[in-house]
N, CA, C and O atoms as a MOPAC input file, in Angstrom:
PM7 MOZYME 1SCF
protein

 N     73.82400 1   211.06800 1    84.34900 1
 C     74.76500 1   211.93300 1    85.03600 1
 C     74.54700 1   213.37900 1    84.62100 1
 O     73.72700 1   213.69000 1    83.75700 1
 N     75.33200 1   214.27100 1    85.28300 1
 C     75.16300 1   215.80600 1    84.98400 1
 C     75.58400 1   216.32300 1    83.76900 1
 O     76.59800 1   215.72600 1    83.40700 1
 N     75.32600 1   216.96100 1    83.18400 1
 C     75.87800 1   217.55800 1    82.48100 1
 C     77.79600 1   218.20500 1    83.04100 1
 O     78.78100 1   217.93100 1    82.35600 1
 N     77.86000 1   218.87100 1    84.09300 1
 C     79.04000 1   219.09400 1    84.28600 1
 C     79.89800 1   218.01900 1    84.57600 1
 O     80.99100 1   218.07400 1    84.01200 1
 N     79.64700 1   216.86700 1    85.45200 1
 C     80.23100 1   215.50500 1    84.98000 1
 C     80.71300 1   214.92700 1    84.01300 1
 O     81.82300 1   214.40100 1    83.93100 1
 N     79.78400 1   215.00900 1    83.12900 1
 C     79.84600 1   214.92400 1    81.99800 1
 C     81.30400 1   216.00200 1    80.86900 1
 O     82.17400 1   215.52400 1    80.14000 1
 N     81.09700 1   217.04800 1    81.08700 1
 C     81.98800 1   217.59900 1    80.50200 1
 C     83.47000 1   217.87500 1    81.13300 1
 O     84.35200 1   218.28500 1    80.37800 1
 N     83.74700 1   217.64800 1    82.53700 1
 C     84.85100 1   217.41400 1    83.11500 1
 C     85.70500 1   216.35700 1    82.71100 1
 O     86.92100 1   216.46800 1    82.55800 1
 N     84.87700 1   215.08500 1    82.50200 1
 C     85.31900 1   213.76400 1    81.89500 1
 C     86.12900 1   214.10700 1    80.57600 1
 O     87.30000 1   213.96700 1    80.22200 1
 N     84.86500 1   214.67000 1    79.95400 1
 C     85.64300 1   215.31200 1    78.88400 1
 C     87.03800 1   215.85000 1    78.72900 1
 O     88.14900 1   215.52100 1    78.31300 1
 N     86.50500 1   216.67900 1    79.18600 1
 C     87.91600 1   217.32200 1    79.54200 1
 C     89.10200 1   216.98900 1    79.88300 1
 O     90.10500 1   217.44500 1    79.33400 1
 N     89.11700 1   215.68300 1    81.36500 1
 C     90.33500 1   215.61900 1    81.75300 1
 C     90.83700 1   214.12700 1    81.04900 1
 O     92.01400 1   213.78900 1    81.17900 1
 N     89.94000 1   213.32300 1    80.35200 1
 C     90.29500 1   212.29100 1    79.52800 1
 C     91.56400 1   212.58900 1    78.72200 1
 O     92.34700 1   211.69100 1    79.03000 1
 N     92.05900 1   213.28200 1    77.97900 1
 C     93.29600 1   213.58300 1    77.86000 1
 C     94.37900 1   213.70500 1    78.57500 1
 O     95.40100 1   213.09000 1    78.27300 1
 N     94.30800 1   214.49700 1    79.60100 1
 C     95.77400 1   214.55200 1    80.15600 1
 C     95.66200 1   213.28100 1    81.43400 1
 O     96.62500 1   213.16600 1    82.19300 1
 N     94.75500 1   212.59800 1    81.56200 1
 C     94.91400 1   211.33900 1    82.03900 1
 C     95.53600 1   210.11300 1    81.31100 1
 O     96.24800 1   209.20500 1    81.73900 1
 N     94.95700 1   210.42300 1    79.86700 1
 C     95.70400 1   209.48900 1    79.23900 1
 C     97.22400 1   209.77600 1    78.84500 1
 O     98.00500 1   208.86900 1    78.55600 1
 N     97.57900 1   211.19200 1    78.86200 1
 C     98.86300 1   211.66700 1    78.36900 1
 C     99.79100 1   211.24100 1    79.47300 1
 O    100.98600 1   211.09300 1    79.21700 1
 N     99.13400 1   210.95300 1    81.16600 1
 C     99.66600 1   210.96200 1    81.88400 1
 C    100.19600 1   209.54000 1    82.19700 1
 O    101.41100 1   209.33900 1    82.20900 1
 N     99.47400 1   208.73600 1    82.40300 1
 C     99.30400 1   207.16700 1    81.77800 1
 C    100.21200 1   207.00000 1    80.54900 1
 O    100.79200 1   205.92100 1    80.67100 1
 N    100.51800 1   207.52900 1    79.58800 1
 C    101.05800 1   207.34700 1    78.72300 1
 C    102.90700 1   207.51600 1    79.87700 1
 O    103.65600 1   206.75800 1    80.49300 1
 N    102.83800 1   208.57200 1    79.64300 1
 C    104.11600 1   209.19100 1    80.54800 1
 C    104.47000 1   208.12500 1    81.67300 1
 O    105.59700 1   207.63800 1    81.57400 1
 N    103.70800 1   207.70400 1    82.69100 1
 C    103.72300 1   206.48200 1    83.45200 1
 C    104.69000 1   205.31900 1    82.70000 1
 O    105.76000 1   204.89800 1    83.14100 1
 N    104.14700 1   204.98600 1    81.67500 1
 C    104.34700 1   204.08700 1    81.17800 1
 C    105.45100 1   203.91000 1    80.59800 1
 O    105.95900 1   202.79200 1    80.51400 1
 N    106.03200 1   205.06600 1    80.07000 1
 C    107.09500 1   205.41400 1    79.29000 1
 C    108.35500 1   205.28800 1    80.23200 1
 O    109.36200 1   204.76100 1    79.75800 1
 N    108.36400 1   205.72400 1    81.50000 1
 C    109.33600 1   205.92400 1    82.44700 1
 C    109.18500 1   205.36900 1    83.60700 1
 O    109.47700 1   205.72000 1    84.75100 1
 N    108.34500 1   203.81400 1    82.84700 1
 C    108.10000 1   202.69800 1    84.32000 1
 C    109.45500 1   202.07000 1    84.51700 1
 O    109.59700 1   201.20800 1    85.38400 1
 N    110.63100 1   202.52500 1    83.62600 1
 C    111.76500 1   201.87900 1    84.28300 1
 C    112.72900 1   202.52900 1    84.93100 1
 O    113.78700 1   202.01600 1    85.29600 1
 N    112.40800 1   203.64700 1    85.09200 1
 C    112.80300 1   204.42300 1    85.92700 1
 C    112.58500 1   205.01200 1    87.53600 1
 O    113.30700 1   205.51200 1    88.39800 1
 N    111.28200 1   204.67400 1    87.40700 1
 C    110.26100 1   204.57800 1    88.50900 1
 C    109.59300 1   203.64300 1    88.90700 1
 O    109.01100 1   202.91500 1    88.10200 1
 N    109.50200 1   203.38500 1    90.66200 1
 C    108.91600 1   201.86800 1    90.87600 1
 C    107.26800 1   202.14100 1    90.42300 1
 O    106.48000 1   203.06400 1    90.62800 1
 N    107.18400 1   200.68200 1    89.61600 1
 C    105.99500 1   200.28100 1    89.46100 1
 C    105.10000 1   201.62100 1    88.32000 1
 O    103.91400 1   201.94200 1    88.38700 1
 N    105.99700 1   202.07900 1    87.50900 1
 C    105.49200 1   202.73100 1    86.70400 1
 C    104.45500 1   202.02900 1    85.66500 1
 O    103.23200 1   202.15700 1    85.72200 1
 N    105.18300 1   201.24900 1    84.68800 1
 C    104.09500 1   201.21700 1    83.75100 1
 C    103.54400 1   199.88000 1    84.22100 1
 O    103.58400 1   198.97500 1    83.38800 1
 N    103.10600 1   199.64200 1    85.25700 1
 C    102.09700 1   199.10000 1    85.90800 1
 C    100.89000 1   200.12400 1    86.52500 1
 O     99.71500 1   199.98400 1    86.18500 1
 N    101.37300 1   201.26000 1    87.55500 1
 C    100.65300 1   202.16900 1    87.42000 1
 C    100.02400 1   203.20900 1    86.23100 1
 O     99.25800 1   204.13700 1    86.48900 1
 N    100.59800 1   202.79100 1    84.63500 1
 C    100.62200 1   203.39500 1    83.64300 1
 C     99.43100 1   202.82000 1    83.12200 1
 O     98.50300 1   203.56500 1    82.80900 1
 N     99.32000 1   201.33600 1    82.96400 1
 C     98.40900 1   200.79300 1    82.86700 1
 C     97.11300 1   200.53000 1    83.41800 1
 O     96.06200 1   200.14800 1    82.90200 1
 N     97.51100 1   200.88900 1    84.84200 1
 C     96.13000 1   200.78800 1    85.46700 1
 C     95.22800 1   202.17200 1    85.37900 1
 O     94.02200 1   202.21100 1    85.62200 1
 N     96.04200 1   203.29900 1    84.98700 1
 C     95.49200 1   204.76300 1    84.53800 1
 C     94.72700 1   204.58600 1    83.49500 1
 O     93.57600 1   205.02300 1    83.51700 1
 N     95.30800 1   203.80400 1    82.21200 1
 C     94.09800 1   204.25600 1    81.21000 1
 C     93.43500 1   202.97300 1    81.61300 1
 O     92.47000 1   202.80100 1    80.86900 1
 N     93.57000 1   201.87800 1    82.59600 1
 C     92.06600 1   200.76400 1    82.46200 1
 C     91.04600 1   202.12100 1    83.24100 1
 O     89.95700 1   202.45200 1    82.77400 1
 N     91.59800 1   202.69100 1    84.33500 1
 C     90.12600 1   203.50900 1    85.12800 1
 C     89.83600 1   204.81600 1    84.34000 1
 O     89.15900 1   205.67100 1    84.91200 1
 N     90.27300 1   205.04300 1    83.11300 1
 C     89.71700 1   205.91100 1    81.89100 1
 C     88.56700 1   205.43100 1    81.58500 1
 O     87.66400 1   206.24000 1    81.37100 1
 N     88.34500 1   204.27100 1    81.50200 1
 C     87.17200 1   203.26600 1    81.12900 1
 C     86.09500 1   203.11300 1    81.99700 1
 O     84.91300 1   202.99500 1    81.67200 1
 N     86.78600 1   203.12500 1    83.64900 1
 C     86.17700 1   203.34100 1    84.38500 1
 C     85.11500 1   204.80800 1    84.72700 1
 O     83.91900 1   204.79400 1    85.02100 1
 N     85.92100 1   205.86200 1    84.58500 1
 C     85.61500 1   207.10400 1    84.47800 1
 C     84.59700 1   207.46700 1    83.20700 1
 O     83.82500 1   208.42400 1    83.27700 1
 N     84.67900 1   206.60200 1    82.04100 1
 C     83.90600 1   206.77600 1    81.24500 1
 C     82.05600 1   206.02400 1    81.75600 1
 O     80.88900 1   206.38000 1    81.92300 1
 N     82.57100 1   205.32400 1    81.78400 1
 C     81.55300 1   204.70700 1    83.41600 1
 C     80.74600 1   205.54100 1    83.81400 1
 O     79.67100 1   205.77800 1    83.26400 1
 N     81.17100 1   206.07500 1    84.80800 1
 C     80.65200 1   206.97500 1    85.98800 1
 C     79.81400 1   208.05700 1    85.35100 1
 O     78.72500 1   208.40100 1    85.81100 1
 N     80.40400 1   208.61400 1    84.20200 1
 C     80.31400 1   210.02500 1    83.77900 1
 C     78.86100 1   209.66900 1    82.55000 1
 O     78.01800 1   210.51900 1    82.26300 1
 N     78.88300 1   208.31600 1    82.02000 1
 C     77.71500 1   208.31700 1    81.09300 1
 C     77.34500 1   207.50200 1    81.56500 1
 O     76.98700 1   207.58600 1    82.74000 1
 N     77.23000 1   205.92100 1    80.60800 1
 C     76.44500 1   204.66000 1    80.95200 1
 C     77.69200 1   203.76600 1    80.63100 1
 O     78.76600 1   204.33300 1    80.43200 1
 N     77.61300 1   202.46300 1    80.57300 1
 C     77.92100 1   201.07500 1    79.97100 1
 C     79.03500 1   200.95700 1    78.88900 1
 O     80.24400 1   200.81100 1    78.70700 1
 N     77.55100 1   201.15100 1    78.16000 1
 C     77.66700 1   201.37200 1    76.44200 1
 C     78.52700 1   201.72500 1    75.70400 1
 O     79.25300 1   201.03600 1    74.98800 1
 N     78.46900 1   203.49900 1    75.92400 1
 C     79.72800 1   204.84600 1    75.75800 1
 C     81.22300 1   204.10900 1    76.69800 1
 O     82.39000 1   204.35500 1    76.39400 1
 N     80.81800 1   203.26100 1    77.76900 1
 C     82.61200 1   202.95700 1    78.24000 1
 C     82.88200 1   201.80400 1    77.00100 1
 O     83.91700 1   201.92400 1    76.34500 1
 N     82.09900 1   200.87800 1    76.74600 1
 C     81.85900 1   199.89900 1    75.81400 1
 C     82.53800 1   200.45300 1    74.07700 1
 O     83.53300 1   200.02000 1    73.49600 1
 N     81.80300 1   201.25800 1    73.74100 1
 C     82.21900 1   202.32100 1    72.26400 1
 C     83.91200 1   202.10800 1    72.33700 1
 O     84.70700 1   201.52100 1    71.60400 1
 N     84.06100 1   202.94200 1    73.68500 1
 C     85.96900 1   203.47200 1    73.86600 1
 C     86.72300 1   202.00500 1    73.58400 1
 O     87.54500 1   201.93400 1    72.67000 1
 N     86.39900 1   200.80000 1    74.43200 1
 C     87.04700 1   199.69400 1    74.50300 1
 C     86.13700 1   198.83300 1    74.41600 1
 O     85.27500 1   198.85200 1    75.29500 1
 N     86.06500 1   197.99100 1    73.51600 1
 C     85.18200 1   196.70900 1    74.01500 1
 C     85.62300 1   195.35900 1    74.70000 1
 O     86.82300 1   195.50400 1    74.93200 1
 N     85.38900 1   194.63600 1    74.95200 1
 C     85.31200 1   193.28400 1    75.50100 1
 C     86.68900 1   192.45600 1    74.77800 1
 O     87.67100 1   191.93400 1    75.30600 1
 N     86.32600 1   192.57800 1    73.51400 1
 C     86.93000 1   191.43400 1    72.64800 1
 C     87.52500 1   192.55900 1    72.23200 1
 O     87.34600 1   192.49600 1    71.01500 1
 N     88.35600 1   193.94800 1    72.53100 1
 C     89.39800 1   194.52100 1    72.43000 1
 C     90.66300 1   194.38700 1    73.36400 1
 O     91.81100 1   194.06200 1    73.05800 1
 N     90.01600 1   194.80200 1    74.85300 1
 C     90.70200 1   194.32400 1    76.35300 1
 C     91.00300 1   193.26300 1    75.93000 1
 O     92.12900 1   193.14200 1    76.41400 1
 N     90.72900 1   191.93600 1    75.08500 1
 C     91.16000 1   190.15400 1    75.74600 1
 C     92.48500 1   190.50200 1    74.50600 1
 O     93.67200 1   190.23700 1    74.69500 1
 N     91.93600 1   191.12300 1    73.29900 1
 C     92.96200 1   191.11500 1    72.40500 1
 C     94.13000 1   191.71200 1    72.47400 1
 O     95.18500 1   191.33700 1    71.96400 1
 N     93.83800 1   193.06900 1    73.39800 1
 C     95.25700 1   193.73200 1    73.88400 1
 C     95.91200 1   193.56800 1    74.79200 1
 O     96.92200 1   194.26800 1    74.86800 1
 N     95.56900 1   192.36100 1    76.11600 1
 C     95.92300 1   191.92500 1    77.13800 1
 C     96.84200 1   190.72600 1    76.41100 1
 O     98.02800 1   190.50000 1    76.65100 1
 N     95.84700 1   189.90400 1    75.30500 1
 C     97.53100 1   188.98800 1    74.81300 1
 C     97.72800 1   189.62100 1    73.72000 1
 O     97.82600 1   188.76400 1    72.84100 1
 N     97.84200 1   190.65500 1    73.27900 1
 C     99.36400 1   191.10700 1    72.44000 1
 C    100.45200 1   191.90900 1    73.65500 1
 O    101.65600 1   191.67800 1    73.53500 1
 N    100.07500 1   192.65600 1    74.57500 1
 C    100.86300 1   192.55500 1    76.10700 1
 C    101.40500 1   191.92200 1    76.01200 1
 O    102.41200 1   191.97100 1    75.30500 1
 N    100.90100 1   190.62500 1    76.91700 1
 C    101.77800 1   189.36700 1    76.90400 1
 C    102.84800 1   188.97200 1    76.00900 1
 O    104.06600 1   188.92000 1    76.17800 1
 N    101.97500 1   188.66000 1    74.83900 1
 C    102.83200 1   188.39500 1    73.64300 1
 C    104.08000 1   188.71200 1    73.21000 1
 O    105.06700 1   188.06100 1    72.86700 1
 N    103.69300 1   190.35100 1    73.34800 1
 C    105.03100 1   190.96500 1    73.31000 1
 C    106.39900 1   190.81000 1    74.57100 1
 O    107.61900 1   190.74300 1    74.41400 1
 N    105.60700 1   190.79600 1    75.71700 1
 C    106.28400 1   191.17800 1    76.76200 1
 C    107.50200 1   189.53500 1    76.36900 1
 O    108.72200 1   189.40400 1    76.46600 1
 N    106.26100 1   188.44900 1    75.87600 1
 C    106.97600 1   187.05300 1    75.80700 1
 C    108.38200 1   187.10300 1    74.97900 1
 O    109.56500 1   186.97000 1    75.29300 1
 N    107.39400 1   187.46500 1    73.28400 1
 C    108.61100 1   187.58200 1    72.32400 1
 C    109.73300 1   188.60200 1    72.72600 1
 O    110.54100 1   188.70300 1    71.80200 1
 N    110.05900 1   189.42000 1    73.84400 1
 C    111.53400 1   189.81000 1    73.70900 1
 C    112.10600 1   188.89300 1    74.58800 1
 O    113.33600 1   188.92700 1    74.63000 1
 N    111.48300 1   187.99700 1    75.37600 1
 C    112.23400 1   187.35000 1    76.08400 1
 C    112.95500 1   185.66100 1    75.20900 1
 O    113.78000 1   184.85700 1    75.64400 1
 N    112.31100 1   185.68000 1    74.09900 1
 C    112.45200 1   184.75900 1    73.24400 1
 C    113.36000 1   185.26000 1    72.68500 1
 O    114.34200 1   184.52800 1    72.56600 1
 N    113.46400 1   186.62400 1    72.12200 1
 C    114.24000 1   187.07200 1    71.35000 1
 C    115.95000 1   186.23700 1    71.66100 1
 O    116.72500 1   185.37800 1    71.23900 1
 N    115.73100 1   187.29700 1    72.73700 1
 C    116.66300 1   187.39500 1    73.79600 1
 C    117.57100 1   185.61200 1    73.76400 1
 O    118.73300 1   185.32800 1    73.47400 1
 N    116.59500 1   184.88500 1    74.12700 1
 C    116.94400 1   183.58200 1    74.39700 1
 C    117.79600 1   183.19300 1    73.17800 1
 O    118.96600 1   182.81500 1    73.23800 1
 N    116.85500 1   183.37500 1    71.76100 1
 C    117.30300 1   183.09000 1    70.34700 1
 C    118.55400 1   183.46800 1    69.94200 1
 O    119.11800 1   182.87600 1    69.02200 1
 N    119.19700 1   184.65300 1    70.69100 1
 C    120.44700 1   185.37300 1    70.28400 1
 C    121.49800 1   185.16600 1    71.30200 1
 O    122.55700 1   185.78800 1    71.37000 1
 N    121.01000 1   184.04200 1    72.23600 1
 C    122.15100 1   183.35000 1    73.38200 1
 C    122.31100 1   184.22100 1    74.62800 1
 O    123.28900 1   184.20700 1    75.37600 1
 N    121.46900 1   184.80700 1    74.72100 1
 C    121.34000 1   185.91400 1    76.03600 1
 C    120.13300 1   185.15200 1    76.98400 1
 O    119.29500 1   184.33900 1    76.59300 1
 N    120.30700 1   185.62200 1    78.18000 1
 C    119.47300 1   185.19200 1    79.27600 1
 C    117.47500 1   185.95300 1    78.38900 1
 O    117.14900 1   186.88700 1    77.65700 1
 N    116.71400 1   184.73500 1    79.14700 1
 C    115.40900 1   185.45500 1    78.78400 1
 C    115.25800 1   186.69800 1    79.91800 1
 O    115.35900 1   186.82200 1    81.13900 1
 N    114.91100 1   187.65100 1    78.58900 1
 C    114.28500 1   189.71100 1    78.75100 1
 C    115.94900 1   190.05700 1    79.30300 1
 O    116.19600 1   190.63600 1    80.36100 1
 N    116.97500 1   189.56100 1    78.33400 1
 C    118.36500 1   190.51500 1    78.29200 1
 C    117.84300 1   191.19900 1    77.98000 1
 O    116.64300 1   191.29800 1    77.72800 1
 N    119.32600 1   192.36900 1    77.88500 1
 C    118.74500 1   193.19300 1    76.68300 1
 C    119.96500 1   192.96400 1    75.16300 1
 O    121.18600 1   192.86400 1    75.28700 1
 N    119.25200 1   192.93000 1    73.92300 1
 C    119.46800 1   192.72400 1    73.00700 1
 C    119.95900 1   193.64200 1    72.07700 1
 O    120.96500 1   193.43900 1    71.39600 1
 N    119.03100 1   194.99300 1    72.02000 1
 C    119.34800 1   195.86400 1    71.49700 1
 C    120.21100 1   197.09700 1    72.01200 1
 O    120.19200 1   197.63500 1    73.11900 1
 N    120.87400 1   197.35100 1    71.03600 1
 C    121.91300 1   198.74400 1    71.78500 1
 C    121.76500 1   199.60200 1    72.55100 1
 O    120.57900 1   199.75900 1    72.84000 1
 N    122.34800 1   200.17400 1    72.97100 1
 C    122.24200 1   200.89300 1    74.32700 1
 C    122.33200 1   202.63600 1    73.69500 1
 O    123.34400 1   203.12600 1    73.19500 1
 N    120.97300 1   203.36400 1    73.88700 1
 C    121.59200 1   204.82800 1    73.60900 1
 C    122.24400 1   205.53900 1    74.73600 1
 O    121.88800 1   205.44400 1    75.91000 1
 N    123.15400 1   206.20500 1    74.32400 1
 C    124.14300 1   207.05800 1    75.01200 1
 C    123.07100 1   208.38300 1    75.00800 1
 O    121.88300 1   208.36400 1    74.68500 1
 N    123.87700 1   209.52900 1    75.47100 1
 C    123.43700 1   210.25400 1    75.88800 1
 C    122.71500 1   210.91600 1    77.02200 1
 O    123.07700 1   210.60400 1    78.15600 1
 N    121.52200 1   211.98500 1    76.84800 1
 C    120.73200 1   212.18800 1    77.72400 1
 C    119.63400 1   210.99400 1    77.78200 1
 O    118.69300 1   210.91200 1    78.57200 1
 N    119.93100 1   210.23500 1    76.91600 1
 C    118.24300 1   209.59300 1    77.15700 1
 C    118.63100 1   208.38000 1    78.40700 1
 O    119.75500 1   207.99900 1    78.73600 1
 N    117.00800 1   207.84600 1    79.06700 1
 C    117.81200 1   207.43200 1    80.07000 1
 C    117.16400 1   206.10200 1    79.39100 1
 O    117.51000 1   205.00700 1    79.83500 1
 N    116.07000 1   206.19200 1    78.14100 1
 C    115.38400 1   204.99100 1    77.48300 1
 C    116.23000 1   203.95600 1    76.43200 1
 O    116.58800 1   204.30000 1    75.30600 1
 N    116.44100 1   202.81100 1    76.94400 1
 C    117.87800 1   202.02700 1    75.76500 1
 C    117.33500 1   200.97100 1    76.11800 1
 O    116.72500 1   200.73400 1    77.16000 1
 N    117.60500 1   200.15400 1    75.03100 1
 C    117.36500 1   198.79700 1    74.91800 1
 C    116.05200 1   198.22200 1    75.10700 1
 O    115.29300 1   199.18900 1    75.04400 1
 N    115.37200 1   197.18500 1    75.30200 1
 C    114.23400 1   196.43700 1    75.39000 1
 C    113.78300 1   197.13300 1    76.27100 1
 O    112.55300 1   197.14100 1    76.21100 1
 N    114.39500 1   198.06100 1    77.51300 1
 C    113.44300 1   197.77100 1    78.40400 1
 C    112.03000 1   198.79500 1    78.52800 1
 O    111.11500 1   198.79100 1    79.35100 1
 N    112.27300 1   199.58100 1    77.43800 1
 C    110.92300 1   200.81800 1    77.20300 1
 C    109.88900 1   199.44700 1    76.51700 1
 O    108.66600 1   199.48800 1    76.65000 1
 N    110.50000 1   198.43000 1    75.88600 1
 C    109.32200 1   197.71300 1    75.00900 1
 C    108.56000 1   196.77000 1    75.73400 1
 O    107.43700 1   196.42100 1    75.36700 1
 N    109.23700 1   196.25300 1    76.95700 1
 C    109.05600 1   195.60800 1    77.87600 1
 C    107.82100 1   196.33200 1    78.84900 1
 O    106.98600 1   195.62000 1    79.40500 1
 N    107.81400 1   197.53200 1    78.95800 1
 C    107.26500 1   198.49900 1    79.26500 1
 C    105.85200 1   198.97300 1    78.90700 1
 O    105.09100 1   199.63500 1    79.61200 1
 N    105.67000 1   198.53500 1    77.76000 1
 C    104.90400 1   199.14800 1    76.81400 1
 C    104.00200 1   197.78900 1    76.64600 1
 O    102.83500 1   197.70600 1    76.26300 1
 N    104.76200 1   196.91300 1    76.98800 1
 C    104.14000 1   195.60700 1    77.14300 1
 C    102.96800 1   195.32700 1    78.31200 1
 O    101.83300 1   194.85100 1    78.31600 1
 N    103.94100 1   195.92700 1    79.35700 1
 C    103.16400 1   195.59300 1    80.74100 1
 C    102.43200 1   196.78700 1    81.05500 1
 O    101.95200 1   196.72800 1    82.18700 1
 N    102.13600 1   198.04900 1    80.32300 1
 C    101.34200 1   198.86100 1    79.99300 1
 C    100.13300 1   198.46200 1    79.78200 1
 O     99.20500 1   198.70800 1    80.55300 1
 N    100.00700 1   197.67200 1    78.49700 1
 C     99.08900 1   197.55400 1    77.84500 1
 C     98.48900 1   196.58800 1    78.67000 1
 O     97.40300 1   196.80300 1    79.20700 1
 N     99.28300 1   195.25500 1    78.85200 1
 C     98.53000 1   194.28600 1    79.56700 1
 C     97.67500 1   194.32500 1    80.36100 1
 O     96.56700 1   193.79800 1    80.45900 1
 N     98.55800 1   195.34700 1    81.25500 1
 C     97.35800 1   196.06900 1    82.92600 1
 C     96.42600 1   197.12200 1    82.73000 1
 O     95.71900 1   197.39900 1    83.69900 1
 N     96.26700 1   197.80000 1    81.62800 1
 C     95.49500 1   198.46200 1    81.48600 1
 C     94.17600 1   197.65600 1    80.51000 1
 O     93.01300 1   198.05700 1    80.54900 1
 N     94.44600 1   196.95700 1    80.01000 1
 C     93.97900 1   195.70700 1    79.33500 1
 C     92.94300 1   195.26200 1    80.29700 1
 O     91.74800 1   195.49100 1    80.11300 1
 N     93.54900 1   194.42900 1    81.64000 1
 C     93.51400 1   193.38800 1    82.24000 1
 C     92.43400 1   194.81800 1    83.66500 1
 O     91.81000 1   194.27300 1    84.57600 1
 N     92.41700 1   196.02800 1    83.61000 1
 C     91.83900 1   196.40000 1    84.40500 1
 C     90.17900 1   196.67000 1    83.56700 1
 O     89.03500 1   196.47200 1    83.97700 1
 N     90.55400 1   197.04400 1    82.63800 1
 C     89.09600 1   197.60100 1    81.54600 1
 C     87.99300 1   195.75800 1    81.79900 1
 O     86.76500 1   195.75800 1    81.88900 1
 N     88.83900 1   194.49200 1    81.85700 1
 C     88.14000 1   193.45000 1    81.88100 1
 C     87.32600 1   193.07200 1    83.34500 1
 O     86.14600 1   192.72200 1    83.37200 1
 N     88.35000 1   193.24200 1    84.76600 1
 C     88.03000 1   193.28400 1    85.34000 1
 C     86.69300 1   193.99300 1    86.01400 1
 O     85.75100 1   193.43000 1    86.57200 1
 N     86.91000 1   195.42200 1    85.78400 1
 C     85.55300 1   196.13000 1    85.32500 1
 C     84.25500 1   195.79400 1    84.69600 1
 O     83.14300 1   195.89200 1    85.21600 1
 N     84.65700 1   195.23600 1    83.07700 1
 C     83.60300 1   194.54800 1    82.89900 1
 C     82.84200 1   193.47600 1    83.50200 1
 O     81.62600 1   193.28000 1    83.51200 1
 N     84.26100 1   192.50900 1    84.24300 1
 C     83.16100 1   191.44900 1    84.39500 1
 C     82.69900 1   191.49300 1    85.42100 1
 O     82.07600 1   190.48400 1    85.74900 1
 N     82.76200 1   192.64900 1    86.42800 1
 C     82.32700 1   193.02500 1    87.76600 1
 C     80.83400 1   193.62200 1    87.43100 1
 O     80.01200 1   193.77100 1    88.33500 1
 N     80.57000 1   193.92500 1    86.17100 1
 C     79.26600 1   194.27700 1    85.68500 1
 C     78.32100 1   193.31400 1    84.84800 1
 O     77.24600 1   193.68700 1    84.37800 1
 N     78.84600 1   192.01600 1    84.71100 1
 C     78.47400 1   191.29100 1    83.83500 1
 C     78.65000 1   191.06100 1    82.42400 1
 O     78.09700 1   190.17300 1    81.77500 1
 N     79.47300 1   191.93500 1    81.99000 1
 C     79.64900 1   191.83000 1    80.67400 1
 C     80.86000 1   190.76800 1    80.17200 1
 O     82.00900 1   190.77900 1    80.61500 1
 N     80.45300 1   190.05300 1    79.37200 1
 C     81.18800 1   188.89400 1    78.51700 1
 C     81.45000 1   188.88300 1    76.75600 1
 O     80.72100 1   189.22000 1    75.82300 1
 N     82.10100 1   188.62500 1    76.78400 1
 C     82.55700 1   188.02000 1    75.37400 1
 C     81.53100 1   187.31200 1    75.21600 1
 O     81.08800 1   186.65700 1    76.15900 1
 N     80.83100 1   187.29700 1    73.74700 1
 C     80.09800 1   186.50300 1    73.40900 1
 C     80.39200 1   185.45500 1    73.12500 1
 O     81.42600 1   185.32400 1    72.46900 1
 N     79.56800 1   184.20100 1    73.51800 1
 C     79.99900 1   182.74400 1    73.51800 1
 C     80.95100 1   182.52600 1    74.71200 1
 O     81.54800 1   181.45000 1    74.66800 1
 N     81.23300 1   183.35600 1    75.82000 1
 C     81.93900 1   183.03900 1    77.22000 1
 C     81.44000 1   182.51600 1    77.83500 1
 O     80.46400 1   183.25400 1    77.97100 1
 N     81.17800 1   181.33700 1    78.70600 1
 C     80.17200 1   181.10700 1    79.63100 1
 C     80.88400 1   181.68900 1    81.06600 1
 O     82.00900 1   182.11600 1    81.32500 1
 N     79.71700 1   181.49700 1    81.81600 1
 C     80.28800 1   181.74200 1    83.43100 1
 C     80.61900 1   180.68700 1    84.03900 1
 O     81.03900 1   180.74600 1    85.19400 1

């Protein structure tokens, strides 16, 4: 790729991820936020892609990072709904207190959030890969 390709990537890799971050943070406020939060930083990976080779998207995230952060996602997204269950509340109540104030973030549901963040951004970096062939070692097809 170009050199100016190259350094644009650079460049806007931050406030893509800051933005993605932000997505994510106020996916309960907004439809389909930290789903769209997540799918921002999987095409970071993508963009890392385009702009070098493989490899360098490979360095940022690997294989057997995406599978590991797609089930702690899950995981998490699971355990508050366990929580929840454990303390006699419907599964993904909410459990924890409610802040007052200006904030509009209370209770589980930013963690819930942060859950399905990760998962989809997780679950897009894999997709990617395996649209290129790349596997976990010892995966078969």
């Amino acid at each position: 790729m170009s050199l100016i390709i190259q350094t644009v990537s650079r460049g806007i890799t931050p406030f893509i991820f800051v933005y993605a971050i932000y997505l994510i943070l106020t996916g309960h406020t907004s439809p389909g936020g930290a789903f769209a939060g997540g799918v921002a930083i999987g095409l970071l990976i993508v963009l890392w892609y385009a702009a070098f080779k493989l490899s360098t998207a490979e360095r940022r995230v690997s294989c057997f990072t995406a599978h590991a952060g797609r089930i702690l996602g899950l995981l998490g997204f699971l355990t508050m709904g366990t929580i929840a269950l454990l303390l006699g509340k419907g599964f993904l109540e909410n459990f924890l207190p409610k802040v007052a104030g200006h904030l509009t973030m209370s209770g589980v549901i930013i963690l819930l959030a942060l859950g399905v963040g990760i998962l989809v951004g997780c679950e897009t970096v894999l997709i990617f890969y395996y649209l290129f062939g790349r596997r976990p070692k010892g995966e078969r097809r």
